[in-house]
C-alpha positions in Angstrom: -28.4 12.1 23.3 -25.5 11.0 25.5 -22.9 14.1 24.8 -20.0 14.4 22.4 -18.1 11.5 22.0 -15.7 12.4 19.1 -14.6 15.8 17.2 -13.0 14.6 13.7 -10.5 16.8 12.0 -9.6 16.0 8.2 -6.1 16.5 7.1 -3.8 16.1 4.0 -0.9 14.2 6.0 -2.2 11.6 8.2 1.1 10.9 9.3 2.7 14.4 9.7 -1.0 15.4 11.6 -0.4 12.5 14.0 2.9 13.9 15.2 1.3 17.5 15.7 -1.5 16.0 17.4 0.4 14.3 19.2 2.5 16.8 20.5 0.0 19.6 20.6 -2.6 17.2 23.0 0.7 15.4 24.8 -0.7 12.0 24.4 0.1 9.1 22.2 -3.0 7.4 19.7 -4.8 4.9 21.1 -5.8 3.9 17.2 -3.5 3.8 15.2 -4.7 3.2 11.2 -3.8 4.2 7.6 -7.6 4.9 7.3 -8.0 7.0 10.6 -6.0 8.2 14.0 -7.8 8.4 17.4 -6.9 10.3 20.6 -8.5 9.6 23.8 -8.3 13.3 25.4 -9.8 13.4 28.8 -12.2 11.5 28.2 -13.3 12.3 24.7 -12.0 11.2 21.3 -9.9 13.4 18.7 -9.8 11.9 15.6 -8.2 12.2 12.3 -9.1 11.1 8.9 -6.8 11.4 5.4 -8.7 13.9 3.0 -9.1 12.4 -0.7 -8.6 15.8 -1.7 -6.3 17.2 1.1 -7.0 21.3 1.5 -6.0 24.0 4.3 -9.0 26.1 3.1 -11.4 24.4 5.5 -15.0 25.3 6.2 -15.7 26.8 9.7 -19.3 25.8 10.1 -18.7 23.9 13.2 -15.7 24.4 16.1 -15.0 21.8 18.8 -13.8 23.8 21.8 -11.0 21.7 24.3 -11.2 23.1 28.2 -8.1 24.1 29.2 -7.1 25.5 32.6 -4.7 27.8 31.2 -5.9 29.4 28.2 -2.7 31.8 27.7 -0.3 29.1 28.1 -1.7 26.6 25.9 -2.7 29.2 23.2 1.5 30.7 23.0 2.3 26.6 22.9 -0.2 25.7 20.1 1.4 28.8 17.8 5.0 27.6 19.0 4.3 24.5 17.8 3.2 25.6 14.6 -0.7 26.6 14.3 -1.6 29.7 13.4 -3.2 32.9 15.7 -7.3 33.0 14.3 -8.7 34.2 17.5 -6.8 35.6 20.5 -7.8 34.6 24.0 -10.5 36.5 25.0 -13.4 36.8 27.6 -17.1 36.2 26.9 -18.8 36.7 30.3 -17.8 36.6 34.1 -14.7 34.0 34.0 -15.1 32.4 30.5 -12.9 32.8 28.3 -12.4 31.3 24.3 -10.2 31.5 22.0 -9.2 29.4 18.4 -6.0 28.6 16.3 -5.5 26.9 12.8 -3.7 23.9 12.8 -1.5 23.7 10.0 -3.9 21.8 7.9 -6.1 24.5 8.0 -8.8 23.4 10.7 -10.3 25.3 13.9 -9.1 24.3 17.1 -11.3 26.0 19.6 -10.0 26.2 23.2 -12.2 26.6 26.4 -11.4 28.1 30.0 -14.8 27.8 31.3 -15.1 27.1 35.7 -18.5 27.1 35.4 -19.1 23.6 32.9 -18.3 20.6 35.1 -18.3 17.4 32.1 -20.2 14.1 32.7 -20.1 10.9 31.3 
């Protein structure tokens, strides 16, 4: 195993999820096709793919967590821009802290303030 390399969410409006990615991640696609939109964020890929079916009543089996260095901050700009409160910032152990919204296709996004995980390549 060589690490993550790509969290994928599914989503109803390929187009209208773009945007909100977009915004939510501050950085433009670097694919950009009617079957599937990619983000390169820090390093590791976002992706999106049209649902046949599109849904907001997602599973929650699996959450991809995004380190951020100010967890307050980016949690308040997430709802502002239009995702949904699911788990408030909190801590789980010396300075780690978690916390998760909805986007507004209905899927987890888990964000991480974690000092102690340094990521590799």
């Amino acid at each position: 195993m060589l690490g993550l390399r790509t969290a994928i969410y599914k989503v109803g409006d390929l187009n209208e999820a773009k945007a909100w990615y977009g915004k939510a991640f501050d950085t433009p696609p670097y694919f950009d096709e009617p079957f599937y939109v990619g983000f390169n964020i820090g390093g590791y890929e976002l992706g999106l793919l049209p649902e046949e079916h599109p849904t907001t009543d997602k599973a929650e089996s699996v959450a991809a967590f995004w380190g951020v260095n100010d967890i307050e901050a980016e949690y308040k700009r997430l709802i502002d821009l239009g995702a949904s409160e699911y788990e408030k910032p909190f801590n789980v152990g010396g300075e780690l802290m978690t916390a998760t919204v909805k986007d507004p296709f209905g899927n987890v996004i888990g964000l991480i303030y974690n000092p102690y995980f340094k990521s590799g390549s």
